[in-house]
C-alpha positions as a printed NumPy array, in Angstrom:
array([[ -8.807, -25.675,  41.707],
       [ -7.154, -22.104,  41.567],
       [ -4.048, -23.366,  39.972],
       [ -5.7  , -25.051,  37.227],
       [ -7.865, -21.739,  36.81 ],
       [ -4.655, -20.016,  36.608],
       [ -3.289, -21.957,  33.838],
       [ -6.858, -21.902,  31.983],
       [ -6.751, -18.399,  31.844],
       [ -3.026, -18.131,  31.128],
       [ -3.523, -21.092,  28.339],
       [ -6.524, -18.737,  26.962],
       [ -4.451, -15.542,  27.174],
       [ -1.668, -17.336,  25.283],
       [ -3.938, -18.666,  22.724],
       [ -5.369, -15.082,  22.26 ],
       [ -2.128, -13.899,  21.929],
       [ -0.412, -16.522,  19.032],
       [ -3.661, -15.777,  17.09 ],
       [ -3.759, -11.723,  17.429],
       [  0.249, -11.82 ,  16.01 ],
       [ -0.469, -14.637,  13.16 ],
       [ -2.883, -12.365,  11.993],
       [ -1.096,  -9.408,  11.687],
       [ -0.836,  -7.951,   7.798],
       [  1.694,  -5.634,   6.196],
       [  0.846,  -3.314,   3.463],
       [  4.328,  -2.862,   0.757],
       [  4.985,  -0.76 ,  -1.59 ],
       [  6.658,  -2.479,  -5.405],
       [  7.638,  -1.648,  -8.798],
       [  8.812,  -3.461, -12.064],
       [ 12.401,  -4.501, -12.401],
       [ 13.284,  -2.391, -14.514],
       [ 12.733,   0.458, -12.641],
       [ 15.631,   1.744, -11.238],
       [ 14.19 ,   3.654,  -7.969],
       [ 15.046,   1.86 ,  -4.91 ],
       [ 13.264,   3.403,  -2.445],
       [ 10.908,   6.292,  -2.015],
       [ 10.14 ,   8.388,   1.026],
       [  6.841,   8.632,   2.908],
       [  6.377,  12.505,   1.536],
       [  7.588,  10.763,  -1.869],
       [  4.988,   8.111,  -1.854],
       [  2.235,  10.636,  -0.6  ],
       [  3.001,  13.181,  -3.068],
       [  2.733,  10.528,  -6.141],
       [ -0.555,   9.397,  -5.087],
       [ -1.959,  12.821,  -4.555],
       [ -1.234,  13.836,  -8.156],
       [  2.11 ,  15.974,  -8.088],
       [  4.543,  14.943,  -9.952],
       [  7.547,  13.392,  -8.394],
       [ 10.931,  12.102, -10.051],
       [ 13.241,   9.886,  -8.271],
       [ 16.578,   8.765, -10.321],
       [ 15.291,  10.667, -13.333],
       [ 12.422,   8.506, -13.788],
       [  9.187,   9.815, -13.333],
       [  7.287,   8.033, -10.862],
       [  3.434,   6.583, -11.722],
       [  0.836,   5.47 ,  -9.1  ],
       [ -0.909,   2.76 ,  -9.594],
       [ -4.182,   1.95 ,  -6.677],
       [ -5.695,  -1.177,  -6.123],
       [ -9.369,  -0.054,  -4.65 ],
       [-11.357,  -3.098,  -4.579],
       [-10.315,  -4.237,  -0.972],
       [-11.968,  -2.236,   2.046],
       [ -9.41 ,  -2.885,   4.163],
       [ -6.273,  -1.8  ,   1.934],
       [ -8.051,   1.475,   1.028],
       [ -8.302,   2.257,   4.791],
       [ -5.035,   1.953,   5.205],
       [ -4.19 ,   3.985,   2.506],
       [ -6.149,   6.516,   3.818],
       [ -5.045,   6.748,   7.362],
       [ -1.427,   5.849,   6.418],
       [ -0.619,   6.558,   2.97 ],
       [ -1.948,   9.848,   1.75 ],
       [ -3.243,  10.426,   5.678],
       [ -6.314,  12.792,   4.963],
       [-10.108,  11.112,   4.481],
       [-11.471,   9.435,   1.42 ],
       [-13.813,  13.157,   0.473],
       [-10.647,  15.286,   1.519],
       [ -8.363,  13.07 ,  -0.538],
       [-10.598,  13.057,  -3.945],
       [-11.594,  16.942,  -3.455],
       [ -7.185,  17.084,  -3.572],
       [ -6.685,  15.268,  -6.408],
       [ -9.225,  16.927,  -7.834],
       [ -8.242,  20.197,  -7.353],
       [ -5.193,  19.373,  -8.243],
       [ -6.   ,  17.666, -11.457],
       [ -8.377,  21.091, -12.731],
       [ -5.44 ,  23.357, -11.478],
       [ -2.247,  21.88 , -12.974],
       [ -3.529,  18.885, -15.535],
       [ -2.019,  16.444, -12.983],
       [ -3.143,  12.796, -14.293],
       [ -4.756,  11.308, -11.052],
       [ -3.666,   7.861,  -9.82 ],
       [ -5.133,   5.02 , -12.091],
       [ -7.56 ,   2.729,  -9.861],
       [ -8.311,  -0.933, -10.52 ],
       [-10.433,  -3.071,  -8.817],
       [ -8.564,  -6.27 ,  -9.86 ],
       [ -5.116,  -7.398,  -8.777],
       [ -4.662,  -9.14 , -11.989],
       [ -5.456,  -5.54 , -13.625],
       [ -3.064,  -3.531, -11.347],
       [ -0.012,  -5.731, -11.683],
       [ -0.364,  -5.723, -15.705],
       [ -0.208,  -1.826, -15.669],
       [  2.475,  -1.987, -13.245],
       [  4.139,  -3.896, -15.601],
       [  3.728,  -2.01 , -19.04 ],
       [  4.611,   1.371, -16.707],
       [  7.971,   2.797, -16.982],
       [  8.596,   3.348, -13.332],
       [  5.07 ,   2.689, -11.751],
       [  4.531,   1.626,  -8.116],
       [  1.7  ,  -0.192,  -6.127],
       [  0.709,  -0.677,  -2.428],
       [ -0.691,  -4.144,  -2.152],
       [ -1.122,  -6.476,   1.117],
       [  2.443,  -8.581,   1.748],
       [  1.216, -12.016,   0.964],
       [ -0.576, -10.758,  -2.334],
       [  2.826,  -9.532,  -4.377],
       [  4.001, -11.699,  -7.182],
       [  6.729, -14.207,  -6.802],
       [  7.343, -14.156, -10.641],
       [ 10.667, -11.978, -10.702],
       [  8.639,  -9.379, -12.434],
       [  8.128,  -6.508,  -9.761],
       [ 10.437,  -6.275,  -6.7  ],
       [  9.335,  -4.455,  -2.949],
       [ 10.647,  -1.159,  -2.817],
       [  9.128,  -0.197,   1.269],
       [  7.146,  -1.436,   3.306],
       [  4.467,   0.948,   4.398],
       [  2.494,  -0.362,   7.165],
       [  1.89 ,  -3.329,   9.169],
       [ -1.137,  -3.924,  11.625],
       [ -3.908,  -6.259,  12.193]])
């Protein structure tokens, strides 16, 4: 009786276990083709998306957020720009009166953000791993977070 307990619970653990890593997501970071930037650092990234201007292989970079997903905007906030949603729009705010910095453009449709990504000169987009475009048209440039 205690050894088939055992294996029960060690059956149930294991179960627990496969399903906790299949579900595991990864936020990435991509860009057109054309762009030539191959990689951009975290301070990089966060500068971009809080409105300061950053260049990377003379190309000025353009952030592009996707907002409609609750779960990809959390991430963004604890990982991304790492302040809260109010301290992050007072920023961009602030920093949009101050210097004219254009704040990132926001779309609430995947279909949206990937079009802009593609008519921009050197934009880039955070989306969730399995969501990015197999259509040769953008390419991953970093991967920026991965977590259940």
């Amino acid at each position: 009786m205690i050894h088939r307990t055992a294996i029960l619970v060690a059956l149930a653990c294991l179960l627990l276990w496969s399903g906790a890593a299949s579900a595991e997501r990864t936020v990435v970071l991509i860009t057109g083709q054309e762009c030539p930037v191959a990689e951009l650092s975290n301070l990089e990234i966060r500068k971009a998306y809080l409105g300061v201007t950053v260049r990377a292989r003379d190309q000025t970079i353009h952030p592009l957020r996707l907002v409609a997903d609750a779960a990809l905007n959390r991430v963004f906030f604890q990982s991304i720009v790492a302040m809260s949603e109010k301290s992050y729009a007072r920023r961009a705010l602030s920093l949009a009166l101050k210097f004219g910095t254009p704040r990132p453009s926001e779309y609430f449709d995947l279909g949206q953000a990937l079009r802009a990504l593609q008519r921009s000169t050197c934009g880039i987009l955070f989306l969730w791993e399995e969501d990015v475009p197999e259509d040769g048209e953008t390419r991953e440039i970093g991967r920026l977070w991965q977590g259940a």
